[in-house]
Every structure is written in structure tokens, then in C-alpha cells.
C-alpha positions in Angstrom: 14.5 27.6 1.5 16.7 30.2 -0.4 17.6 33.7 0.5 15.1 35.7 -0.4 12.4 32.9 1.4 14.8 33.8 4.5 14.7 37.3 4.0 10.9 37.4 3.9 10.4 34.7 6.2 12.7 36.8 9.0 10.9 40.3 7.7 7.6 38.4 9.1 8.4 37.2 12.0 10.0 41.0 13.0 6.7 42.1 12.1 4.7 39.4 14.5 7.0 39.8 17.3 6.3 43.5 16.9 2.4 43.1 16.4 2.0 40.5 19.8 3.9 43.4 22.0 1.7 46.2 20.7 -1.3 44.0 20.6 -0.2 42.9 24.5 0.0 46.7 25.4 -3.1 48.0 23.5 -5.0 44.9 25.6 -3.4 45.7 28.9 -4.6 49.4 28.9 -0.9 50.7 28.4 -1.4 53.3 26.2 -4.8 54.7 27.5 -2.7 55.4 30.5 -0.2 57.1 29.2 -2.0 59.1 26.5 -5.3 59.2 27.5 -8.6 59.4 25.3 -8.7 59.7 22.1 -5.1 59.7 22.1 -4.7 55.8 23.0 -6.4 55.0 19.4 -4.1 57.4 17.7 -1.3 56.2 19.3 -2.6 52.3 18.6 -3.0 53.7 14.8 1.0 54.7 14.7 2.2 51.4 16.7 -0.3 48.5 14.1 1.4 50.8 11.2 4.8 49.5 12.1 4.0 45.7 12.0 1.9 46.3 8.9 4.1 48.0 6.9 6.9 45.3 7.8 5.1 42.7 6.5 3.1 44.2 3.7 4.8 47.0 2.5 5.4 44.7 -1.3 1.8 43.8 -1.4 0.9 47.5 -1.3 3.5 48.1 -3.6 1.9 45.5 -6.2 -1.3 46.3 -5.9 -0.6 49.6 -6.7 1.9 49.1 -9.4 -1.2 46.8 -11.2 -3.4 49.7 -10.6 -1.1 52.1 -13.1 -1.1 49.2 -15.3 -4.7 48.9 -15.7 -4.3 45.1 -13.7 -6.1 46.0 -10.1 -8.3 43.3 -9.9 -6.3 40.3 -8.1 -5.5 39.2 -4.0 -3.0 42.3 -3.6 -5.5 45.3 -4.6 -8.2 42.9 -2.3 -5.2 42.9 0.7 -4.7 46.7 0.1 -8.2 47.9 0.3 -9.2 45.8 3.3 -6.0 46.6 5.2 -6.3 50.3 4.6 -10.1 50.4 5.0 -9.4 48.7 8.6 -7.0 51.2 9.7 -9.2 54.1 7.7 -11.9 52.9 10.5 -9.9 55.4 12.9 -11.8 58.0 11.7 -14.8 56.8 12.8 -14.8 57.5 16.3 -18.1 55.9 17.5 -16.8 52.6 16.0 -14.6 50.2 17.4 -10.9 50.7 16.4 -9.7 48.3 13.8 -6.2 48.2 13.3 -5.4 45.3 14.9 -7.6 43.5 12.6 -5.6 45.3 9.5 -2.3 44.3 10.5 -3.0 40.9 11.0 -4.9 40.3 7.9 -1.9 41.7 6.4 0.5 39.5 8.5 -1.5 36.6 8.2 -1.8 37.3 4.6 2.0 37.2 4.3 2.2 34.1 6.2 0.0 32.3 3.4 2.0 33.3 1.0 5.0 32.5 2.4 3.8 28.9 3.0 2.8 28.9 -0.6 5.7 29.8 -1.8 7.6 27.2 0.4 5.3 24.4 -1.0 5.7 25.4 -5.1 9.7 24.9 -3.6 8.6 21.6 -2.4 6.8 20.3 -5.5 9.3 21.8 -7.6 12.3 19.7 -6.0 11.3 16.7 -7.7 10.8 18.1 -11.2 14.0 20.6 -11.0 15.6 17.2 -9.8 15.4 15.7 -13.3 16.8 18.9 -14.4 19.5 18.1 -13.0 20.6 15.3 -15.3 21.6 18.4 -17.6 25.2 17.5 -18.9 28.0 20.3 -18.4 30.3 18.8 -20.6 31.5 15.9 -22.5 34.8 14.1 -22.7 36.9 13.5 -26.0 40.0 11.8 -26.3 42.2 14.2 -28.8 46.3 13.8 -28.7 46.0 11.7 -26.1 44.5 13.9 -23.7 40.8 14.2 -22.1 39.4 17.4 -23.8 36.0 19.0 -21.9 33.8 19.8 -24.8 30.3 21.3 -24.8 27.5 18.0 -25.4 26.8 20.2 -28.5 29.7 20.3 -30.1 30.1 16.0 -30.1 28.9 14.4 -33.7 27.1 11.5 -34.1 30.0 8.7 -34.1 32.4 10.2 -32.2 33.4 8.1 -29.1 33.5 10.1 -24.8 35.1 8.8 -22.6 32.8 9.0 -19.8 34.4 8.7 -16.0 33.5 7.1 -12.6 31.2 9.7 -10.9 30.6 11.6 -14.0 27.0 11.6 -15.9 26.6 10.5 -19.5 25.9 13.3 -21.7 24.9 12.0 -24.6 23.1 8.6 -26.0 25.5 5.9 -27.1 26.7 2.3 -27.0 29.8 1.3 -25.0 33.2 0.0 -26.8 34.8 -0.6 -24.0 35.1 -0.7 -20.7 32.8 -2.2 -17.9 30.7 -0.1 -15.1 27.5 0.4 -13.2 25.0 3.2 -14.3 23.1 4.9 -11.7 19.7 5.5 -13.6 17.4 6.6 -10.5 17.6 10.3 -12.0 15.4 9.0 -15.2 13.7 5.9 -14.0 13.1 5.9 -9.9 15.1 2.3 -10.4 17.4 2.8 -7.0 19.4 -0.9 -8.3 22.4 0.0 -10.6 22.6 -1.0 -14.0 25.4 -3.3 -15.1 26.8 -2.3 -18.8 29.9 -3.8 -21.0 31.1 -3.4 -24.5 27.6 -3.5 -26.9 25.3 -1.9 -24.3 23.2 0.6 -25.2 23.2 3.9 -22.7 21.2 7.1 -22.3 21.9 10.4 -21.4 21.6 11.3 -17.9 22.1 8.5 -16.1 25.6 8.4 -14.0 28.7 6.4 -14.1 29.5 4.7 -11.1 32.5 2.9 -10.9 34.7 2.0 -14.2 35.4 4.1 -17.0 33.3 3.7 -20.2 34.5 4.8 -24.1 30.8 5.4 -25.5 30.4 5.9 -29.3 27.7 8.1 -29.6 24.4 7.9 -31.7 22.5 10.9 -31.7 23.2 14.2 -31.6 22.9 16.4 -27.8 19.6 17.9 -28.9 18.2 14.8 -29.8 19.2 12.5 -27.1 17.0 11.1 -24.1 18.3 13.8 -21.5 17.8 16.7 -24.1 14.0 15.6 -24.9 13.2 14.8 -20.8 14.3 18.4 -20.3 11.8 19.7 -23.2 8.8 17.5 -21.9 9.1 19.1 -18.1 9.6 22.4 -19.5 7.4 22.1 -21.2 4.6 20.5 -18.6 3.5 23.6 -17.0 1.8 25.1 -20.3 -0.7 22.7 -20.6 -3.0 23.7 -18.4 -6.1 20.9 -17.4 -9.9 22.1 -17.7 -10.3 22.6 -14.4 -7.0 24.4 -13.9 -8.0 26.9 -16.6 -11.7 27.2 -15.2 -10.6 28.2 -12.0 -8.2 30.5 -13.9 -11.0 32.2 -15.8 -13.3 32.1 -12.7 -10.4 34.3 -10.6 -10.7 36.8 -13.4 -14.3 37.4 -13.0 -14.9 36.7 -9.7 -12.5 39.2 -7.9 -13.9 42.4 -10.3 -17.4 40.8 -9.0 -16.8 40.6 -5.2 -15.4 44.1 -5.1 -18.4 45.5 -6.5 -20.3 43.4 -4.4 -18.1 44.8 -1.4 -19.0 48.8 -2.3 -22.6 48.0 -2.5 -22.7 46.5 0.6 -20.8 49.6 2.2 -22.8 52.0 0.6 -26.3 51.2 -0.3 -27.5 50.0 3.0 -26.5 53.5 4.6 -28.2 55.7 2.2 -31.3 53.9 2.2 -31.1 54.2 6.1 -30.4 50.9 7.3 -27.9 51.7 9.9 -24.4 53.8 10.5 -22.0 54.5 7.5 -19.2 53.1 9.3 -21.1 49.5 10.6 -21.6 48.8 6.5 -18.1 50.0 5.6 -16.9 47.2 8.3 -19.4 44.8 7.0 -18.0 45.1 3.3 -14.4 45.8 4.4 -14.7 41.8 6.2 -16.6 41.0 2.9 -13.5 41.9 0.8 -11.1 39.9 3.1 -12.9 36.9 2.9 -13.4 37.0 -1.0 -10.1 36.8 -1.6 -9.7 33.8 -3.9 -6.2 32.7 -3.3 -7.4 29.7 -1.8 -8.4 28.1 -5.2 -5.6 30.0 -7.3 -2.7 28.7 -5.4 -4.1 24.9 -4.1 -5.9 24.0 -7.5 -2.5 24.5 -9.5 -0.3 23.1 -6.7 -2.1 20.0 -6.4 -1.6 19.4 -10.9 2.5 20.6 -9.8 2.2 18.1 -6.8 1.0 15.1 -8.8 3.3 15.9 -12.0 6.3 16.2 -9.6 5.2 13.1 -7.6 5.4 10.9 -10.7 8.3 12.0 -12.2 9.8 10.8 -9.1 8.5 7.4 -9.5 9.5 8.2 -13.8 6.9 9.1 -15.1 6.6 11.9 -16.9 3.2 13.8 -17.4 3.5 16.7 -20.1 0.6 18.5 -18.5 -1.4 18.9 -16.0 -4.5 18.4 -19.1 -2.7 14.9 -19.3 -3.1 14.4 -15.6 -6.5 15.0 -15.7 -7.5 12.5 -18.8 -5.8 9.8 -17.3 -7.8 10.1 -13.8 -10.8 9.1 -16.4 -9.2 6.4 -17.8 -11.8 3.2 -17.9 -10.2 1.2 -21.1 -6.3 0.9 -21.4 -5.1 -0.6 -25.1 -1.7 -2.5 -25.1 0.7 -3.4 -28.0 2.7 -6.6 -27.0 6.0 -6.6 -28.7 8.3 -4.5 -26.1 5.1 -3.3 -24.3 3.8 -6.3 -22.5 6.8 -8.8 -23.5 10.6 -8.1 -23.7 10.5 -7.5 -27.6 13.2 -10.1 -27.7 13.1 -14.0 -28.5 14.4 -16.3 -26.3 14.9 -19.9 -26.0 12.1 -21.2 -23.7 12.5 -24.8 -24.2 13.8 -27.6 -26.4 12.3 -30.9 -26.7 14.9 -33.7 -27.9 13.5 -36.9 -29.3 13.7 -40.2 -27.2 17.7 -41.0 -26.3 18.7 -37.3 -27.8 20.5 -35.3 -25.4 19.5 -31.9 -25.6 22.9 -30.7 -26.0 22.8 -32.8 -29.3 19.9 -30.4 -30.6 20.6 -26.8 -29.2 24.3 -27.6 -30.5 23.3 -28.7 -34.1 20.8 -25.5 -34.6 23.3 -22.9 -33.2 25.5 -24.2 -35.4 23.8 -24.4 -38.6 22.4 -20.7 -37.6 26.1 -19.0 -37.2 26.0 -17.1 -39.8 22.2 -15.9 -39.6 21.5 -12.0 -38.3 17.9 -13.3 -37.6 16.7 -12.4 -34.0 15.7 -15.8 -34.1 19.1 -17.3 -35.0 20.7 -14.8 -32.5 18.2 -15.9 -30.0 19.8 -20.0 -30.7 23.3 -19.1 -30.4 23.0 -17.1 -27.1 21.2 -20.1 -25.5 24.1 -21.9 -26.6 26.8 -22.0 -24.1 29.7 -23.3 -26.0 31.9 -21.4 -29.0 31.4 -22.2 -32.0 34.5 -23.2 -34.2 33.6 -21.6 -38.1 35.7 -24.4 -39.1 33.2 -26.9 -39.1 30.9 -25.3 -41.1 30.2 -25.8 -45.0 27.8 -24.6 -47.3 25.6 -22.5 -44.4 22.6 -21.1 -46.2 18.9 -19.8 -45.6 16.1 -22.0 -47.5 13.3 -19.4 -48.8 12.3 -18.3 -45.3 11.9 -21.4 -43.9 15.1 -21.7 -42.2 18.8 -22.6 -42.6 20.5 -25.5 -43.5 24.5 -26.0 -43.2 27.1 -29.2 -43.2 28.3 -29.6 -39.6 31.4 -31.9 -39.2 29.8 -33.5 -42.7 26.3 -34.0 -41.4 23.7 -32.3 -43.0 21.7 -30.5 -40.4 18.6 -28.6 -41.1 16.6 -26.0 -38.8 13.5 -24.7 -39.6 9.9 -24.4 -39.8 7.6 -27.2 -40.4 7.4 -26.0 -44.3 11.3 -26.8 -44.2 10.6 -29.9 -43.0 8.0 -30.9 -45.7 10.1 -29.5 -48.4 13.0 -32.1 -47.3 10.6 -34.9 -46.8 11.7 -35.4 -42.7 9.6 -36.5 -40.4 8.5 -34.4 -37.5 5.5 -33.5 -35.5 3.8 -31.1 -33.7 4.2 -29.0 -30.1 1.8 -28.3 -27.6 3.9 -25.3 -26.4 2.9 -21.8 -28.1 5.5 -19.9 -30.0 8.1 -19.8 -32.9 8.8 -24.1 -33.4 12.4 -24.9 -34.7 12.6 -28.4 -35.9 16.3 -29.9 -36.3 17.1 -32.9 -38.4 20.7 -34.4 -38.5 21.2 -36.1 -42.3 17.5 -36.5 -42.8 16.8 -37.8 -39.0 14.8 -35.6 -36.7 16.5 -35.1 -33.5 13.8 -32.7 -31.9 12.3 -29.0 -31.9 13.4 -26.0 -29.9 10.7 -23.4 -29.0 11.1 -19.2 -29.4 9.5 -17.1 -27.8 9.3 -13.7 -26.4 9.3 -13.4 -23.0 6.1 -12.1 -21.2 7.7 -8.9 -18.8 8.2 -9.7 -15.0 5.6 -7.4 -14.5 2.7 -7.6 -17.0 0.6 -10.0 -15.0 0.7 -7.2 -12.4 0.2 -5.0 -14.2 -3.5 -6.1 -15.8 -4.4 -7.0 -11.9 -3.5 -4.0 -10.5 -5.6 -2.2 -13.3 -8.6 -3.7 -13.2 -7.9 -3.2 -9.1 -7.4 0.3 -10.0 -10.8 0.6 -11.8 -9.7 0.0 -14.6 -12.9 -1.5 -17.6 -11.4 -3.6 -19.7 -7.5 -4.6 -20.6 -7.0 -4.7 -24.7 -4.2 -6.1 -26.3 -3.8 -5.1 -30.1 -0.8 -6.7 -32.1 0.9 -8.3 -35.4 1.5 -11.3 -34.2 -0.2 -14.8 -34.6 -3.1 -15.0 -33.4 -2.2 -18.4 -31.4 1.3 -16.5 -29.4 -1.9 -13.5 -28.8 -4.4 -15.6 -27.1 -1.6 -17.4 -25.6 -0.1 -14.4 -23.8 -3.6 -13.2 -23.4 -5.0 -15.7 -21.1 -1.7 -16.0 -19.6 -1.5 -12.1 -18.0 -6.1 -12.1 -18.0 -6.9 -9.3 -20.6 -10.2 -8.6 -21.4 -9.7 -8.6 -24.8 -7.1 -10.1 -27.4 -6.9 -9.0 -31.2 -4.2 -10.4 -33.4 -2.5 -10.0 -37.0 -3.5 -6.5 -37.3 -1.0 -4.1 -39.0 -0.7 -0.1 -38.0 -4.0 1.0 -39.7 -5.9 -2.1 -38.4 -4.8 -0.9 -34.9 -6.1 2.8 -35.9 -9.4 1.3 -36.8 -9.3 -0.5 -33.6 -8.5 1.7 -31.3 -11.3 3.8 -33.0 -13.7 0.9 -32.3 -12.9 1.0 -29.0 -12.7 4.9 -29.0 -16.5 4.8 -30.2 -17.6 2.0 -27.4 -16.7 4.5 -24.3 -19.4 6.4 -22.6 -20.0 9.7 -20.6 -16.6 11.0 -19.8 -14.6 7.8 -19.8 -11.2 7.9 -21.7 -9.0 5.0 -23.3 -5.4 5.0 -23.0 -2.7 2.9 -25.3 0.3 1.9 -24.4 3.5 1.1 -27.0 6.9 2.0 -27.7 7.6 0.9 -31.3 7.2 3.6 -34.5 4.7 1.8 -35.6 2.6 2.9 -32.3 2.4 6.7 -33.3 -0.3 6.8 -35.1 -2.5 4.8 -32.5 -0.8 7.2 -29.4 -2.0 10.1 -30.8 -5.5 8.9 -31.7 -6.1 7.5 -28.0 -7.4 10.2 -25.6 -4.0 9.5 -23.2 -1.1 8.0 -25.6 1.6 6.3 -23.4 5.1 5.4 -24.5 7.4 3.2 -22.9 10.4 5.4 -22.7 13.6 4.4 -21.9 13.6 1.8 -25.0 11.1 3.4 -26.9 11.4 5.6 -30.7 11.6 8.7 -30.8 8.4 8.8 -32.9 6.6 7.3 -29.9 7.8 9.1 -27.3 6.6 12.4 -29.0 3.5 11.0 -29.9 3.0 10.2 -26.5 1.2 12.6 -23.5 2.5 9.7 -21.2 6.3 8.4 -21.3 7.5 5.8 -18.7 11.2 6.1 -18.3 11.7 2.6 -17.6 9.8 0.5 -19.6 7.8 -1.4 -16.8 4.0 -1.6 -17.5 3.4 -1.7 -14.4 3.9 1.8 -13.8 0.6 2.7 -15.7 -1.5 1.9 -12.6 0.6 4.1 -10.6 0.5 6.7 -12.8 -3.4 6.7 -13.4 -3.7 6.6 -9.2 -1.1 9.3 -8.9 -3.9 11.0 -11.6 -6.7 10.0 -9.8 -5.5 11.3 -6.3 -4.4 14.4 -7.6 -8.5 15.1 -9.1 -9.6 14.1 -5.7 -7.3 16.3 -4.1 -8.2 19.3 -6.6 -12.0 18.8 -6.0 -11.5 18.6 -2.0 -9.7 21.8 -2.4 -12.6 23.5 -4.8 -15.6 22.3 -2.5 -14.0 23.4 1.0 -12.9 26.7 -0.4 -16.1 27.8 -2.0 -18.3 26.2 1.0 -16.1 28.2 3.9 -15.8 31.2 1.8 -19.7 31.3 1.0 -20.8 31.1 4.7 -18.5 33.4 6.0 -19.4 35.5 2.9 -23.2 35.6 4.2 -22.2 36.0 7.6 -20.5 38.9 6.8 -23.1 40.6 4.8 -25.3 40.0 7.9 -22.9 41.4 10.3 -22.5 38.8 12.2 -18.5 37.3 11.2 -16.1 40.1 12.4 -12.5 40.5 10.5 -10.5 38.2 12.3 -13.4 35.3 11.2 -12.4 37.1 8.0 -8.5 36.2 7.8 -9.2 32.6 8.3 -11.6 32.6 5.4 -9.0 33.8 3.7 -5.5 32.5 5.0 -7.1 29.7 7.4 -8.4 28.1 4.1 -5.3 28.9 2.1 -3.1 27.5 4.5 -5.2 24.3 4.4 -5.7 23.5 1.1 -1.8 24.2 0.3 -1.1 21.0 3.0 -3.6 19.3 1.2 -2.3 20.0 -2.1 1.0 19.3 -1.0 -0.3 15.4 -0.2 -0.1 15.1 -4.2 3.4 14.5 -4.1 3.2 11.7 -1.7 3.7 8.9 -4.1 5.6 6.0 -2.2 2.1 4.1 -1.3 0.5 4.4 -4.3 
């Protein structure tokens, strides 16, 4: 809570302390007894005024300060008019004195909106949270002395020096040095990451324990911490359908009740249906109730509750519109490479022939590949455990595509593709294992195949279940690739649906396919990181980008980014989407229901004003806790 909350906070509870003596002495007959009748309502009048004008003096302030500007029409002229219309009652003197009922709408008012004001605060910690990730300053190295510079004023190419403790201010790959990076700020990932010389790292995360020289690769403006702060700035202006209905509906409704309010006082009375001052009460209680803050403060909470609530788990929603597509969500599209799998080959297995040790095989292809940049050739030589002495290594070149051939130790050793194979007349066969096939022959003798692959994500399998456990349709998986590695990974993780070889339009045209297949209000997601993705993220209703590794293309593209790249977050997000609706609608119904009935029952005369404050700041109160449920995310 920060010092102005305090200060108001304390300026209320003066003014209850102050309003449960008077209201204890008024009861107990005190100041009939010492000023007699009238004078005990007169002197009630000047004792409510104190607690009342304690807590409410800024509402009265604002409502009148709208009034000059030609604004009157919100919850502060509503507050004013009922308040002073209560104590106004006092010159009425066959009625019923009122000014309890004044000051404590006021004061009960205040409380309301001081417990709406403390929940924003809460909702807000998480969001202003990733704010912090905001660099102060950068280290360069200049005469042999650590310089703090402005992140701005660092080019692309210059190498920080980043130490323990501090937080990296701009993107970059490590030249030396070894550490931990804290990443919880970006990703909700509480285990460390470990980095060395070669490592990409982002903005924002911290250093932990050694000290890093980083040479940078973007520019401050551009880098991940610079465009995380843009996209949660950015979040509250895109207001969802409902939040802007109920916005709109405020704006007509309040002008509408307080008409509704003066006709109630006033045309009952001089058509002869009862006392002037029994229908000024009845549309004084009328205004109280119709006070919509209710819906204006828990409907736009609850979209502040869920944003903040995921960004803690990091996600990041850039709008509360985005929210509210993705609670419709009934078909989610996925591209593989770096979305469901790694994005990076790997060895997966290597099958030597009879009496070949598979040492023999790995060692011969990573080898012959030493002086390939091919991911697949980088792929051989890190599942090779031993160094590789250059020496031994003549006439190393690629064959049209096909694969690479090189003299090892004078043995001609050939890895490749089964069209390498055919072209050099070896023998070799066929294997049952789905992926990239490297066949290795040793002067003209196959020795055996080693099989590539990239590797299916730890958490993709969990992913698809926990979607279609979610509610989720129908799973998609669009990509490039063979058709054979598709299916493959298809059946292996359950999608619904599997379609292969396609390049960036065919993906357009199937993503429209799809698009045209939905019904009602149902909405399709897709999911991808690579440039290539753009195009299809921002045809889908909900584009969503996997972040952390993702293009900068993408990420824009996206209304959805996931900060670390774990597919499984998707279900979370769409149930952090699909609580916050439920929430929003829960809110909506109990308001307008309470509201309406004690609406009618104070047109009938039957609710009195203190049924009146908790139509108003009963029902506030409890759809702000129930708002404030939308940033419970550790279940989900």
C-alpha cells in the first residue's frame, strides 16, 4: 500500500470511528436530552456532517469539478446527490431523519473504493513486476576501466561486461566467462539457466554468480526486454468486447437512472400519490443503488487480473481483446520445427552393421563431416565424443547435396543419403526408424547408418492432452517437412490432424481452410516462432509466438507470446482466458440481478437506504474479491 492509500485509508477510518460514536449517541437518546426537540435532529445534522465530510469531501469535490466541465454523469455526481439529498431530508420534519444513512453511504462508498484501489495495486504487482527488468545501465570496458553507460548508447557489436547480481541489459552472445542466469522475471522458470562462451542471452534476465563479457546483437530498442516493455504497455489499450460494452453501457446507463431517479421523486407527488418527501426518499435510495461501479471496476479488473496472472506464469497477453478470443478457442494450429520439436537435429541412434562397433561408424561420419557447417554435420560431430585431429583429413568435400565424402587415415569414407550411396555403387539398405538416414561406407564397404532427427519437446505430448482436456476440438500440425518425419511425430504426440510439405502460402491457405471449418463463435489459434510463421499468426483469430527463441517478425505478428518456448503453456494460457470470461460474466449477472431487485424494491418503497449502500458497495466489494480470483494462476 503506498502513502497516499495510507493517507486515505487512515482519513476513513477517523471518519468511522467518528460516525459509530455519533451513531452510538444519536441511538442512545444523548442528544434529545441535552437539546431537546427539534434541536436533537439539528444537532444530529452538524455531528453526521463531520464523518461525511472526512471521508467524502474529494468525491464532492469531483463531482463537482465534472459538473463545470460538462462530465456530471458518473458514480461521484450519483454519491453527491444521494448523500446531500439524505442530509437535505432535514428539512422535512414529518419524515424520519436521514443523515445517518448519508454518511455512511458516503463512508461505505469510500471504503469500496479504497478496496478497489488496493486490488488494481494487487493485479498490477505482477505486470509492473516485468517492468522491472528495465535496465539502468550498461557496462563497457574503455582504458581498462568498467564505464556505466546508458543501454542506448551501446552499438550492435560492442562487447558488456555484465556482473554477478547485475541484469543483462541488452541481447547478446557470451565470449567469455561462465555463470547462471536468473530468467523467472521473463519466463516464470524458477531453475537457473547455465551459460558459457557461444550462449545466446536476453535482456532482462539476471546474472547470478560469474561475470559474463556479452557481445551484443541488437540494438536497446530492439532487444527482448525493450519489446516486453512495449507489449504490457501497451496491453491495457486493447480493450475486449465486453470490456468496451460495459464501458459504453456506463455512459448511458447513469444519464438514464438519474432521470429515472427525478421522475420517481417528482411525478408520483404531483399526481397525488403520497407525500413529497416519502418519493424524494424513494428516488434518493433509487440513485444509490444505480450506481454502476460494480460492473465498471470488477469487469476491467478481472481482464487486469488474468493479464497479470499470466504474465506471471510468462505469458504475455497484449489485450484484454486477446484474452477474450482465446477463452473461444476450439481449434489450435501448430508449426513443428521449434514449436513442437527442439528445431535442432540430433543424433537419435546409429545402427552399425554385424561386428561394427558403433564407435567405428559415429567416428568415420564426424570425421568426414569436419569441415561441413550443415546442422546436420554439426549435429554428427557433437554426438561425437572424441577431438578430431584435422590432420587426418584429405580431400573433404560435399557430393551435390547428397552428402560428404573425405580420405580418413587413407580410407575413403563416404556419408550420405541413399542417392550417395547409388551414385558410388555401395550397398546399403533401408531403416525402420523415421528421420534424416546417414549411411557410412569405409573404401566402398558399408559399415552402417546413423539416424537425425529433431527432437520432439519434453512437453508436446502434454501439451495436445492437456488441450483436448482443456476443450480443446481438434490439434493441427502444419509444416515443411516430409511427410513421413510429420505423421511420425503426429501419431507420436495424438494430433488430430497432420499436413506436411507445405511452404508459407500453403500454410496461409490452410489455416484459411481451417479458418472457414469453425462455427458460431469458435476461434482457431496458431502457434510458431520462425519468420516464416507471420503471415499465418496474423491471419489466425489468436496468433501465438514462442518467445524467448522466437523472430522478431513473429513475435510482433503475434497477440500471444510465450517467453519460454514450452508449448505447454498454451493450455494454461487459454484456462487463465477461460477463467477470467467466467469470472467477468459472474460479475455482470450478480451485479445487474442485485441491483435490479433492489432497484424495484426501491421504487416500491419497500428497500430503505442502508439496503441501498450494499447494492451499491455490498456488490462492489464482492465482485472486486471475485475479480481479484483472476490472478490466482498456480492451479491452473
Amino acid at each position: 500500500m503506498n502513502k497516499k492509500q495510507k493517507r486515505w485509508r487512515n482519513r476513513i477510518i477517523l471518519a468511522l470511528i467518528i460516525f459509530a460514536v455519533v451513531y452510538a449517541i444519536d441511538e442512545l437518546g444523548l442528544l434529545e436530552r441535552l437539546f431537546g426537540t427539534p434541536g436533537d435532529v439539528y444537532a444530529s445534522f452538524v455531528l453526521f456532517l463531520i464523518p461525511y465530510l472526512i471521508a467524502g469531501y474529494d468525491v464532492l469535490r469531483k463531482a463537482w469539478r465534472n459538473i463545470r466541465h460538462g462530465q456530471a454523469f458518473d458514480e461521484s455526481f450519483l454519491m453527491a446527490v444521494a448523500t446531500i439529498g439524505a442530509f437535505a431530508m432535514v428539512f422535512f420534519p414529518e419524515t424520519e431523519p436521514h443523515m445517518a444513512e448519508g454518511a455512511a453511504v458516503m463512508l461505505f462508498y469510500q471504503v469500496g473504493e479504497l478496496f478497489q484501489s488496493y486490488a488494481v495495486g494487487q493485479s498490477r504487482k505482477s505486470i509492473s513486476a516485468l517492468m522491472d527488468i528495465a535496465p539502468d545501465y550498461a557496462n563497457i570496458e574503455r582504458d581498462g576501466q568498467l564505464v556505466e553507460v546508458d543501454p542506448d548508447e551501446v552499438q550492435v557489436g560492442d562487447t558488456i561486461v555484465i556482473k554477478p547480481g547485475e541484469r543483462v541489459p541488452i541481447d547478446g552472445v557470451v565470449t567469455s566467462g561462465a555463470s547462471q542466469l536468473d530468467t523467472a522475471a521473463l519466463t516464470g522458470e524458477s531453475i537457473p539457466r547455465h551459460v558459457e562462451p557461444g550462449a545466446e542471452i536476453i535482456s532482462g534476465c539476471i546474472n547470478m554468480t560469474g561475470m559474463l563479457h556479452v557481445r551484443t546483437t541488437k540494438p536497446f530498442g530492439e532487444s527482448t526486454v525493450s519489446r516486453i516493455l512495449e507489449l504490457v504497455e501497451n496491453a491495457s489499450e486493447k480493450k475486449a468486447r465486453t470490456e468496451n460494452f460495459i464501458t459504453r453501457f456506463a455512459r448511458w446507463y447513469t444519464p438514464i437512472v438519474t432521470g429515472a431517479a427525478v421522475l420517481l421523486a417528482v411525478i408520483p407527488p404531483l399526481l397525488g400519490m403520497g407525500s413529497w418527501s416519502d418519493w424524494i426518499l424513494r428516488g434518493l435510495t433509487f440513485l444509490v443503488v444505480s450506481c454502476p461501479c460494480a460492473l465498471v471496476i470488477s469487469v476491467p479488473l478481472s481482464f487486469f487480473g488474468g493479464i497479470g496472472g499470466a504474465s506471471k506464469l510468462g505469458i504475455l497477453v497484449k489485450g484484454s481483446n486477446y484474452l477474450e478470443l482465446l477463452s473461444k478457442v476450439d481449434t489450435v494450429v501448430f508449426d513443428k520445427t521449434g514449436t513442437l520439436t527442439n528445431g535442432t537435429f540430433n543424433v537419435v541412434a546409429i545402427h552399425p552393421e554385424t561386428g561394427v562397433d558403433p564407435d567405428y561408424v559415429l567416428s568415420n561420419a564426424a570425421y568426414a563431416e569436419a569441415f561441413s557447417d550443415h546442422p546436420i554435420a554439426v549435429s554428427v560431430r557433437q554426438a561425437y565424443s572424441g577431438e578430431i585431429d584435422q590432420a587426418r583429413i584429405r580431400d573433404a568435400h560435399e557430393e551435390s547435396g547428397h552428402g560428404v565424402s573425405a580420405n580418413v587415415d587413407e580410407h575413403v569414407v563416404l556419408v550420405g543419403n541413399d542417392k550417395l550411396m547409388r551414385e558410388h555403387g555401395a550397398r546399403w539398405h533401408e531403416c525402420d526408424l523415421t528421420g534424416t538416414i546417414l549411411h557410412v561406407t569405409v573404401d566402398g564397404e558399408y559399415v552402417g547408418h546413423i539416424v537425425i532427427a529433431d527432437v520432439v519437446k519434453d512437453d508436446a505430448a502434454e501439451t495436445i492432452r492437456d488441450l483436448h482436456a482443456a476443450g480443446v476440438k481438434k490439434c493441427v500440425m502444419l509444416t515443411g517437412d516430409r511427410r513421413d518425419v510429420a505423421e511420425a511425430v503426429g501419431t507420436k504426440l495424438g494430433l488430430d490432424e497432420v499436413h506436411a510439405q507445405l511452404l508459407p502460402a500453403d500454410k496461409v491457405n490452410a489455416v484459411e481452410r481451417l479458418l472457414s471449418l469453425e462455427q458460431g463463435d469458435a476461434k482457431l489459434a496458431f502457434v510458431g516462432d520462425g519468420i516464416n510463421d507471420a503471415p499465418v499468426l496474423t491471419r489466425a483469430d489468436v496468433g501465438i509466438a514462442m518467445g524467448a527463441m522466437g523472430s522478431d517478425a513473429a513475435i510482433e505478428a503475434a497477440d500471444v507470446v510465450l517467453m519460454d518456448d514450452k508449448p505447454s503453456k498454451i493450455s494454461h494460457a487459454i484456462r487463465i482466458s477461460r477463467k477470467t470470461m467466467r469470472i467477468v460474466w459472474q460479475n455482470i449477472v450478480f451485479a445487474l440481478a442485485v441491483k435490479i431487485a433492489i432497484l424495484v424494491l426501491a421504487a416500491l418503497g419497500i428497500a430503505n437506504m442502508w439496503l441501498a449502500v450494499f447494492g451499491d458497495v455490498g456488490v462492489a466489494i464482492i465482485a472486486i474479491l471475485n475479480a481479484m480470483r483472476a490472478m490466482q494462476v498456480k492451479n491452473l
